[in-house]
N, C-alpha and C positions, 0 to 999 in steps of 0.2 A: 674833761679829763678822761672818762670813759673813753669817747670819739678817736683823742688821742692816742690810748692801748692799742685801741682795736684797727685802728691804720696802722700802728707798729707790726702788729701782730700778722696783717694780711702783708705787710713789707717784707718781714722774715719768714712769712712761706714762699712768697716770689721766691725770695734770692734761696732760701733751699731745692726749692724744685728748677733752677735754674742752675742750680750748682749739681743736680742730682744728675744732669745728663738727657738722653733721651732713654736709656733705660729705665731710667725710676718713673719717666711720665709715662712708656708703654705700660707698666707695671700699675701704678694708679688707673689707668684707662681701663687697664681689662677688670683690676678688683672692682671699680664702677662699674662695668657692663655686666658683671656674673652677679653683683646685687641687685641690678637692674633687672635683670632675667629670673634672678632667685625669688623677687617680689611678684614678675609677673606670673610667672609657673605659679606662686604660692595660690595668688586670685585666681590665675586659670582654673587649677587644680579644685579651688574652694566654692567655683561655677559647677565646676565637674562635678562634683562631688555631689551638689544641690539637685542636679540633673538625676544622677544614679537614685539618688535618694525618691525623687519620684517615679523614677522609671518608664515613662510614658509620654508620649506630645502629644496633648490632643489637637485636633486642627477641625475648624467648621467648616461645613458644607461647599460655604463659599471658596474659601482658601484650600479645598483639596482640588476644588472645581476650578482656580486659578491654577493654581500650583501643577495641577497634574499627577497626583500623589497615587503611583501603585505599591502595594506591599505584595513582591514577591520571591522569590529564590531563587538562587544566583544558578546556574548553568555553566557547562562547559562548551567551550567553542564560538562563532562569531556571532551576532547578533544582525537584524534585520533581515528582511524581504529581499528575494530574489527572485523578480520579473523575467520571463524569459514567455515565446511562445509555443504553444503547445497544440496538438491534431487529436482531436477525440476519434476514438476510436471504438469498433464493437468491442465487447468482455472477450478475451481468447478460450476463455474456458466455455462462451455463450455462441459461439459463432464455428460452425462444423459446412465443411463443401460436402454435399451428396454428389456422387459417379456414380455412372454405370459401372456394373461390375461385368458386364459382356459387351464386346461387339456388336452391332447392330444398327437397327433404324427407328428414329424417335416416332411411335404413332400418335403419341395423345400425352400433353403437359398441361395439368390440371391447373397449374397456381402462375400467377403474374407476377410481376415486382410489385414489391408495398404490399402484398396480400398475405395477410396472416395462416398460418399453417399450423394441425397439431400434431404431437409424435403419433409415428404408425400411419398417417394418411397416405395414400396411394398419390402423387405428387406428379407420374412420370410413367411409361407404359415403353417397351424397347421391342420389340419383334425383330425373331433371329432364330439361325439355324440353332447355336449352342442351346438356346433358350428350350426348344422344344426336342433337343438332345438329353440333357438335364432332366426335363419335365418325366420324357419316355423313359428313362431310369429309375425313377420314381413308382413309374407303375409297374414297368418290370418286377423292381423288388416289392412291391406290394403283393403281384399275384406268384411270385415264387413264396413269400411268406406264408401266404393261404393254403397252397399243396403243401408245404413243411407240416401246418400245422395240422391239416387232414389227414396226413402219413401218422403223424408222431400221436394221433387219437386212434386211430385205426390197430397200432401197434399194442399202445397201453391195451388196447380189448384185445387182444390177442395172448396179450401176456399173463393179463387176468384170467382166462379158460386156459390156459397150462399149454398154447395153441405153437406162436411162437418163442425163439430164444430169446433171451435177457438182451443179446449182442444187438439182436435185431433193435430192439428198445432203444439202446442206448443210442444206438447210428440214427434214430429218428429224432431224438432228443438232440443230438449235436446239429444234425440241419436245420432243426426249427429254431438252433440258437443262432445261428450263421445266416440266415435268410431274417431274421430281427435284426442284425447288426448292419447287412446292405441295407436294407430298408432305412434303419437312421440315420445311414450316410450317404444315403441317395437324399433324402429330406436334407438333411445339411448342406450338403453344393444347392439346394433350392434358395434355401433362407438365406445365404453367404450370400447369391446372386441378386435375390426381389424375390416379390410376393407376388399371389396369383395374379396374370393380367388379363384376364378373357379367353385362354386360349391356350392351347397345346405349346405353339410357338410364342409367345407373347411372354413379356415376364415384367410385373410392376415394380414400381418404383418409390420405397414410402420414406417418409420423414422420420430421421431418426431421432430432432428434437423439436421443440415447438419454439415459435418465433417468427419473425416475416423473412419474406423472400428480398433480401438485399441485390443477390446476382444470378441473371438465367441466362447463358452464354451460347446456348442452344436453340434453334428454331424447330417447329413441328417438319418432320420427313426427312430431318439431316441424318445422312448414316455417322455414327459416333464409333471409336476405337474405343477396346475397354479402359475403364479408368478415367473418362473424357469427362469433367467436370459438367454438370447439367445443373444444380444451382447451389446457391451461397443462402443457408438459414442462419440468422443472429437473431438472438434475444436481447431485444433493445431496452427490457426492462434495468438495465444495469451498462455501462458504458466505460471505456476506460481514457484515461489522457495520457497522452506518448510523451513525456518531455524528453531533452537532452541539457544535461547542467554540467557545467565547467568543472576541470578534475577539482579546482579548491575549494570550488561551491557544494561538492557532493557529498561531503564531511558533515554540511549541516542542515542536511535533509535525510531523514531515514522513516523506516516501515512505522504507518502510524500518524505522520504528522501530517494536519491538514492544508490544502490547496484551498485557494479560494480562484476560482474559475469565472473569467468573465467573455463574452460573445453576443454582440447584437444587443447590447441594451440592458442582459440579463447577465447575470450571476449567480454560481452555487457552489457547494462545499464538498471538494474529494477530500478522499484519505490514499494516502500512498500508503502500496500496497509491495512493490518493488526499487528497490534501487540496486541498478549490475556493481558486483566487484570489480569488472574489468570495463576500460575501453573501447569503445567503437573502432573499429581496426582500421574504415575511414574518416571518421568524423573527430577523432580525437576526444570521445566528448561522453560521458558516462548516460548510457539511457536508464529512463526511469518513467514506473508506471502508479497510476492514482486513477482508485475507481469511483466513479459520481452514478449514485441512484437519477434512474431515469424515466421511472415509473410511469410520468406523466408525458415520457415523451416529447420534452423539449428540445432535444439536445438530436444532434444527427452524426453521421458516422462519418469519418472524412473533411471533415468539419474544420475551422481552426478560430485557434481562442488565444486569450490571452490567460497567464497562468503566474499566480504569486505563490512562491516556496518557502520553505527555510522556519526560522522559529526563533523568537523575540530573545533578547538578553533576559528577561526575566520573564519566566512563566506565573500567568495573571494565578492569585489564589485568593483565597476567600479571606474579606477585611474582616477586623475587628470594629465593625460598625453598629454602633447604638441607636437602634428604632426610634428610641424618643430623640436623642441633640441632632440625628444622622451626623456624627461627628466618626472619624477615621484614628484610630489608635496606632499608630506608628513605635514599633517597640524597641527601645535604644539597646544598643550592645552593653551589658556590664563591664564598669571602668578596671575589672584585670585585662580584657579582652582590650581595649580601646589603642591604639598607637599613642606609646610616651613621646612629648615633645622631648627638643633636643635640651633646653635646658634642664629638664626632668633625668635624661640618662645620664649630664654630666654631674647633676649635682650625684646622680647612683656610682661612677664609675669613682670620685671622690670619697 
């Protein structure tokens, strides 16, 4: 008898929902799918919730070592390496051309390529008419100095026995100042020029910083015009790498972040030190500079390498890792924060 109702009963909801249309079945459909979703949100939520409550995911050793697990903070801008190749170069602030400062003829260049130099050594020797022009001004004002200043003594005594006038004093007092004043400006066009070279006409040549002799463009007895380059000192303690990076790639390289530089087998670490505001007028192509310690002298000048840029999506920072489990704490975002699912905001907007 039961059996019997309850086939009745499932007969008379056919023929209602059959007589109901296809609207009363869309209608049934969706009240089923929003309880469906209301139930799952509910679990979801009551997962969530279990989550927040503990706050923390521990993960072992092994599983961060599968996994790959960094905890770091988000950044702006692109993500990954950007390979391009690069010319090491001397430091521009470590590498100075010495010239001549006169006309002349090369007698004697002390230093070779490859050979270390320090500042003030005498490097280079020029003999020339200027040279021993210059030189003889020098001594000029030196011995008109010397009469100045045997006038300007002679007078003081005079002036003390009531002998000569005040006027006279003072007129010997203004030439012994005027014969001091040639005189340090005779020494000035010397030092401007070189330093002693042996000789009246002769005038040296000294290093104005310390470092090796990269270029000597000069041979011994060539007459040189002033200003003629005689050699190229760089200080190789310290080296620079020349990149050029694509205008979209230059956004994610700036002052600070490090190069890893590799060449011949070896590898090592710059820091960019430059990147240009503008473009290379023909290269289209933003250059950019990163300086590598090179203390030991690996690295050479002219050189070319390969050169990795740019800076991770998330910068690596220090885990919350436990000495004794070596386990990784990953710390979740609190559930105000978290993205509501969709059945979440419709049962809100209801």
């Amino acid at each position: 008898m039961k059996s019997f109702y309850l086939a009745g009963a499932a007969s008379l909801a056919l023929l209602l929902a059959a007589c109901g249309g296809k609207d009363g079945g869309n209608e049934a459909t969706a009240e089923g799918a929003a309880a469906n979703e209301t139930a799952a949100g509910t679990e979801k939520g009551g997962a969530e919730g279990g989550h927040a409550g503990e706050g923390v995911v521990t993960l072992g050793a092994d599983q961060i070592a599968t996994a790959g697990v960094q905890v770091g903070r988000p950044i702006i801008g692109g993500a990954g390496t950007i390979e391009l190749p690069a010319i090491i170069e001397g430091d521009p602030q470590g590498t100075q051309v010495v010239s001549a400062a006169i006309a002349g003829r090369v007698v004697a260049l002390t230093r070779n390529l490859g050979q270390s130099v320090g500042r003030g050594q005498t490097i280079a020797v020029i003999e020339s008419r200027e040279a021993a022009q210059i030189k003889g001004e020098v001594e000029a004002a030196r011995a008109r100095l010397q009469l100045a200043n045997s006038n300007l003594a002679r007078e003081q005594r005079l002036f003390a026995q009531r002998v000569s006038p005040e006027q006279d004093l003072i007129a010997a007092r203004t030439a012994a100042t005027e014969a001091r004043i040639a005189l340090t400006q005779a020494q000035s066009m010397v030092s401007a020029a070189g330093v002693g070279g042996g000789g009246l006409n002769r005038l040296g040549i000294a290093a104005p910083i310390s470092g090796q002799i990269i270029a000597r463009p000069v041979t011994l007895g060539q007459t040189v015009a002033a200003d003629a380059e005689l050699y190229r000192i760089a200080n190789l303690s310290q080296v620079s790498i020349a990149l050029n990076l694509k205008p979209e790639d230059a956004g994610r390289v700036r002052p600070g972040n490090t190069v890893l530089v590799k060449a011949a087998g070896r590898q090592a670490t710059a820091r960019v030190t430059f990147v240009s505001p503008a473009l290379d007028p023909q290269t289209r192509l933003v250059p950019a500079l990163a300086t590598l310690d090179n203390r030991g002298g690996e690295w050479r000048g002219s050189s070319r390498a390969a050169a990795g840029a740019g800076r991770s999506a998330c910068r690596r920072r220090r885990s919350r890792v436990s000495r004794a489990s070596r386990s990784c704490s990953c710390a979740r975002p609190p559930a105000s924060r978290r993205p509501r699912s969709s059945s979440a905001m419709r049962r809100a907007t209801r």
